[in-house]
C-alpha positions as CSV (number, residue, x, y, z in Angstrom):
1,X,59.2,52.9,57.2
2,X,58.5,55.6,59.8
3,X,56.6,53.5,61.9
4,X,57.6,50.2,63.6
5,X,54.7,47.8,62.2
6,X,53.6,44.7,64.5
7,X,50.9,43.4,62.6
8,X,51.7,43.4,59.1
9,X,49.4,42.4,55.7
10,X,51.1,42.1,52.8
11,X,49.7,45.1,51.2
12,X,51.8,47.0,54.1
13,X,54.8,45.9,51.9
14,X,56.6,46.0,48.9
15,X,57.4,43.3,46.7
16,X,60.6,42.4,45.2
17,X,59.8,40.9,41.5
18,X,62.2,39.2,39.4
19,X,62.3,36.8,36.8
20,X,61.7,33.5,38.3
21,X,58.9,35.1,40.9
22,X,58.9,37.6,43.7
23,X,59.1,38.4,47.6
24,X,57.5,40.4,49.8
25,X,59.5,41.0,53.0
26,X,57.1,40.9,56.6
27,X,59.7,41.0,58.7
28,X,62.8,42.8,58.1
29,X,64.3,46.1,59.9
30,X,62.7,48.6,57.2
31,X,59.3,46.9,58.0
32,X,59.1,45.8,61.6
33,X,62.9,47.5,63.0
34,X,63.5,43.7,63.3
35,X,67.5,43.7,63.5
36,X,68.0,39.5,64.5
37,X,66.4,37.9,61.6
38,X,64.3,38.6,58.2
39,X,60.9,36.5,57.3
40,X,59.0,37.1,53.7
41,X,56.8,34.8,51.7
42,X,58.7,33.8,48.8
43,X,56.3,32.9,45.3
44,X,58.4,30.9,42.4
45,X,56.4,30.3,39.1
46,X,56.1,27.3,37.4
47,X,59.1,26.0,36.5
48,X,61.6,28.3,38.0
49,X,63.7,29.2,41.1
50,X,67.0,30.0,42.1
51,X,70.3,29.1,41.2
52,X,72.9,27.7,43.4
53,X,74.2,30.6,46.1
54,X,74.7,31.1,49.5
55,X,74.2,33.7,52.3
56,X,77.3,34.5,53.9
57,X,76.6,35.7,57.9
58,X,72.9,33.9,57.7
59,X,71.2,30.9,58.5
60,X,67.9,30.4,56.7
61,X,64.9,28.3,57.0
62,X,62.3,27.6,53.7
63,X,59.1,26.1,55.2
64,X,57.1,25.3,52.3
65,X,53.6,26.4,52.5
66,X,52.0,25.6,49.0
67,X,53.0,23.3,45.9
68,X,56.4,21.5,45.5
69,X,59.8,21.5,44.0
70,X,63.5,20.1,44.4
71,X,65.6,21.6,47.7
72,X,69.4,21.2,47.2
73,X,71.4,22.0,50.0
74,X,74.9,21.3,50.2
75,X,76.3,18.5,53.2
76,X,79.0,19.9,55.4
77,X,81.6,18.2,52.7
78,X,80.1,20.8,50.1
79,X,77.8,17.5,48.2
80,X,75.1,18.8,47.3
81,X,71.9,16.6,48.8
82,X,68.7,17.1,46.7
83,X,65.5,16.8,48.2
84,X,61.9,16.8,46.6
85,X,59.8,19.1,49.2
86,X,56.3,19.9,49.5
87,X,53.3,21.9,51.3
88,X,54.6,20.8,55.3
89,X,58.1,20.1,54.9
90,X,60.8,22.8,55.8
91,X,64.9,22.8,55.2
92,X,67.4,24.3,57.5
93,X,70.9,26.4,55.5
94,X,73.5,26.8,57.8
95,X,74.8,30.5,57.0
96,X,77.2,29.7,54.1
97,X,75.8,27.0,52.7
98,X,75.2,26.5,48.9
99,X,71.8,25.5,47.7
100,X,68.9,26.2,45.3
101,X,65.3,25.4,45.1
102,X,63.4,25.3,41.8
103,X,59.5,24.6,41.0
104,X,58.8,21.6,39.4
105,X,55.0,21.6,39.1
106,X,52.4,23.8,37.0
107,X,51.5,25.8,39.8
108,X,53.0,28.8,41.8
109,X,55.3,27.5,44.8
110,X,55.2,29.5,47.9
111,X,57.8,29.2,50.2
112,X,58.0,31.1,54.3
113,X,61.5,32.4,54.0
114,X,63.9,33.3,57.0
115,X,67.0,34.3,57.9
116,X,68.8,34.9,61.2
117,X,70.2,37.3,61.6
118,X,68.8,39.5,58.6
119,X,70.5,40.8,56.4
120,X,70.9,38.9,52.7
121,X,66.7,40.5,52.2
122,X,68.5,44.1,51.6
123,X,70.9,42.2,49.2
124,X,68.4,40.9,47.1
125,X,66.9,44.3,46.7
126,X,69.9,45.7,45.7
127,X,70.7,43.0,42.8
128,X,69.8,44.9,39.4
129,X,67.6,42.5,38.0
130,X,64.6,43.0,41.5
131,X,62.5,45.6,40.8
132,X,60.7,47.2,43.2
133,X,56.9,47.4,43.5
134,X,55.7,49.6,46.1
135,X,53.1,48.3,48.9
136,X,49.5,48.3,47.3
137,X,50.7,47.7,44.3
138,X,50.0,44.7,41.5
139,X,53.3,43.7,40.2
140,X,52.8,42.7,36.6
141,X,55.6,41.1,34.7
């Protein structure tokens, strides 16, 4: 983006879509220039989420903002520790760290996503299964 945004709606963005929900990215160096950490509202449908993986270089925080689901996040040992999370409660990954979050209710989950620094956002958009909906648009699936 040419310009530097500071005040950002999330029609000013794109959104990343794949097959268990989507992103759009608020904060990140293409948006904002921000270079020491990443923030983007993550929606997963009903149902689904992400599998087990881990952002190498990254600490993140998920503070979840609407509905619910189970949080795994693996102990220092590498045990994975399963919470059930809703609308208020937020989880800390150390950069590294395995974990996965999946929706367990009817309704969409949406999730206030950040990493420090940023970095695994560009990642995510290169993976071939995002595709890319430019800002202003609806994405369908």
């Amino acid at each position: 983006m040419a310009e530097e945004l500071r005040f950002i709606h999330p029609d000013d963005v794109e959104t990343q879509v794949f097959d268990w929900g989507s992103i759009k990215w608020l904060s990140e160096v293409r948006v904002t220039g921000a270079t020491r950490f990443a923030s983007g509202v993550v929606i997963l449908d009903p149902g689904k989420g992400h599998a087990r993986h881990n952002h190498p270089g990254s600490d993140e925080v998920l503070y979840f903002i609407s509905g619910e689901g189970d949080q795994m996040v693996e102990d220092a040992s590498g045990n994975p520790v399963m919470r059930h999370l809703k609308a208020g409660d937020m989880a800390f990954i150390p950069e590294g760290t395995f974990h996965s979050t999946i929706n367990t209710t009817w309704e969409p989950l949406r999730i206030l996503a950040v990493y420090s620094p940023g970095g695994p956002e560009a990642f995510l958009r290169s993976l071939p299964d995002c595709t890319i909906v430019p800002a202003g648009e609806i994405p369908s699936k």
